[in-house]
N, C-alpha and C positions, 0 to 999 in steps of 0.2 A: 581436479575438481576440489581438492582439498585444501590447495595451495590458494584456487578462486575464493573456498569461505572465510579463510585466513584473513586476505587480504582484503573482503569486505567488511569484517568485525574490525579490524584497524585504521581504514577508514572510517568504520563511523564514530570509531573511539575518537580520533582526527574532531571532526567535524563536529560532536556535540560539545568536546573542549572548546571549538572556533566559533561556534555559536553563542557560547554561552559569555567569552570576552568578548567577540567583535560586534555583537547585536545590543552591550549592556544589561543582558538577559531577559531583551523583549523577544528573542524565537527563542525561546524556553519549552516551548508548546512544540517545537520544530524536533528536540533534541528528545522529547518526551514520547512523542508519536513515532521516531524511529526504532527507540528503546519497544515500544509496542509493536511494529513490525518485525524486530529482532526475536521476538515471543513464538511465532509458528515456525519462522529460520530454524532456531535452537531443536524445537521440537520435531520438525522434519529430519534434522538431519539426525537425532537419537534414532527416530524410527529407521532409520535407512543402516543406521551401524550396528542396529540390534537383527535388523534382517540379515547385511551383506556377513556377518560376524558368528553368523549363528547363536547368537547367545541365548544361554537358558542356565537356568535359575528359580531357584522358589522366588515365585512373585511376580517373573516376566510375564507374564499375561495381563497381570492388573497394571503393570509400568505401563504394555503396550497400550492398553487401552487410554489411559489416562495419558498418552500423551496424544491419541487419535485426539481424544477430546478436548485436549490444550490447545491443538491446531485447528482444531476447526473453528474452535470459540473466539482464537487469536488471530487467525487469516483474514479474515477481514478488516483490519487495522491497516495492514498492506497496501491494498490498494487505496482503500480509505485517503489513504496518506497523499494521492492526488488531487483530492480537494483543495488540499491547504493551499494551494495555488488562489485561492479568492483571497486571500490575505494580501494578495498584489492588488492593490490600488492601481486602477489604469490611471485614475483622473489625473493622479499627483505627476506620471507622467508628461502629461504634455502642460505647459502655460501660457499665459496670453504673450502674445508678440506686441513689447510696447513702442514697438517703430512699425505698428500694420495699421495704414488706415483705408477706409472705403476704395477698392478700384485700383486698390497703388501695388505693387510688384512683391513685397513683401508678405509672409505667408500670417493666417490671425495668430496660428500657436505654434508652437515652438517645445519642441522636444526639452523636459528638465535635464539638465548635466549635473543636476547634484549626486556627487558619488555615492552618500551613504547609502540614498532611493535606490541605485543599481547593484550596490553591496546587498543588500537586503534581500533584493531579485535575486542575485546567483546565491545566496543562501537558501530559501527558500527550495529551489530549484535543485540544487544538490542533493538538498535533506528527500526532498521527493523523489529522483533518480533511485538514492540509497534505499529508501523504503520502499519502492517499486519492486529493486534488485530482490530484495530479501525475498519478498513476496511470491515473485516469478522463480525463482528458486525451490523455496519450498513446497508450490505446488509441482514444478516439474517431477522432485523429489517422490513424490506421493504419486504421481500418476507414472514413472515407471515401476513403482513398488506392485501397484495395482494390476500395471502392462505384468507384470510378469506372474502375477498370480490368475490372473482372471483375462489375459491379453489387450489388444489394443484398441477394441471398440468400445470395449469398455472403459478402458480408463480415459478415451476423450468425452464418454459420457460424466465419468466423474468430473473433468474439468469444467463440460459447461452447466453443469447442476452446481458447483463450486460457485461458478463465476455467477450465477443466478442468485442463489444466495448468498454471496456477499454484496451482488448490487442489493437485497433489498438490508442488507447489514447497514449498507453504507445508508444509504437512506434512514436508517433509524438515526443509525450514529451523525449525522449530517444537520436531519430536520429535528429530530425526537432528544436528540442528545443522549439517545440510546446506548450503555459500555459495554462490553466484553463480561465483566466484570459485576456486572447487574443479575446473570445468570446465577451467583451463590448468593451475594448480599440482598439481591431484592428480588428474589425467581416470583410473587404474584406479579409484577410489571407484566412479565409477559405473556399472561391471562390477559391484562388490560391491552394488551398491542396486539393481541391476536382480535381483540374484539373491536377497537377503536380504529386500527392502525392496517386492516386488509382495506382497501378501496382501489379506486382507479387510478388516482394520484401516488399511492406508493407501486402499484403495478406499471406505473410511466416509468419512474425514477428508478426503477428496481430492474425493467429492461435497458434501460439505459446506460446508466454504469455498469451491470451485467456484462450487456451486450460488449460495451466500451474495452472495459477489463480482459473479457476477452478475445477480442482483435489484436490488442495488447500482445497477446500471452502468444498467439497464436505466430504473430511478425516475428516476436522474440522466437520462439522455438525453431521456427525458417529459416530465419538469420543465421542463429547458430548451426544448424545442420550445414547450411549451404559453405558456413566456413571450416567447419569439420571438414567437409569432400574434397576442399581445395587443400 
């Protein structure tokens, strides 16, 4: 497991360098949102080396807590991070076919072959795997932590209360332009979001990526079991 977090921090060290030459540093926003999925990864796995380690210390308790509170504030950047997928333009895509006309065998469009357009696609696409990764991770991380203090019905309670509130995260963060972040700099905001921002439109959006996120979580953790056994 240790060797897996390794080798994802290296990768994304990878990949925010590749982005940041091979896009001109227009997915700058790609290498920035991963760094923010990177924020509950870090934080999880502190909590997980402070339990598996025993450690104690004047202070561990405030450390503990303050990193509960890092990740839960930062978890939601994680999945968040699937959105960025609307940054793909479908339309650019396909283009008019200037050999199609009325009735004739020739199709009207015509898939684009411009590479950068497809470059750009498996960037984006990466960057969102990687922050997915972190993401699923960390909460795995927390939910055996959980499993083992308080057992296993509960801690899938904690994941779909997790994945509930980070759909209506994403939704702030999505529609409202809601940060992480806004919680010390600007904590009345969220007097105003509790007032403005409870409706049936954020109750859509918020089962939805919810729900989405965790089906998600749930394939991933199957998957890996079922290849554990093998």
């Amino acid at each position: 497991m240790r060797k897996v977090r390794n080798y994802l921090r290296v990768l994304a060290l990878i990949y925010c360098i590749w982005v940041v030459f091979s896009s001109s540093g227009q997915l700058l926003y790609m290498a920035w949102n991963l760094f923010l999925a990177l924020v509950p990864f870090e934080a999880a796995n502190l909590l997980y080396k402070i339990k598996k380690e025993h450690l104690v210390f004047k202070g561990i308790r405030i450390i503990t807590i303050g990193l509960c509170i890092l990740w839960l504030l930062f978890y939601p950047n994680a999945p968040y991070i699937i959105t960025d997928f609307i940054h793909i333009n479908s339309n650019k895509f396909f283009i008019p076919n200037p050999k199609y006309v009325p009735y004739g065998l020739e199709p009207k469009t015509l898939f684009n072959d411009n590479f950068k357009l497809w470059l750009n696609y498996i960037n984006i696409g990466i960057g969102v795997w990687l922050g997915y990764m972190f993401g699923i991770i960390s909460l795995y991380i927390n939910q055996k932590l959980i499993e083992d203090k308080f057992g296993r019905a509960r801690s899938w309670v904690f994941v779909v209360a997790i994945n509930l509130l980070s759909g209506f995260a994403i939704y702030l963060g999505r529609f409202i332009r809601w940060n992480s972040w806004d919680v010390i700099f600007d904590p009345l905001n969220i007097i105003y979001i509790l007032i403005n921002d409870i409706h049936i439109k954020a109750l859509n959006f918020t089962l939805l990526f919810g729900v989405f996120n965790l089906i998600l979580y749930i394939i991933t953790v199957v998957t890996l079991k079922l290849m554990r056994e093998k």
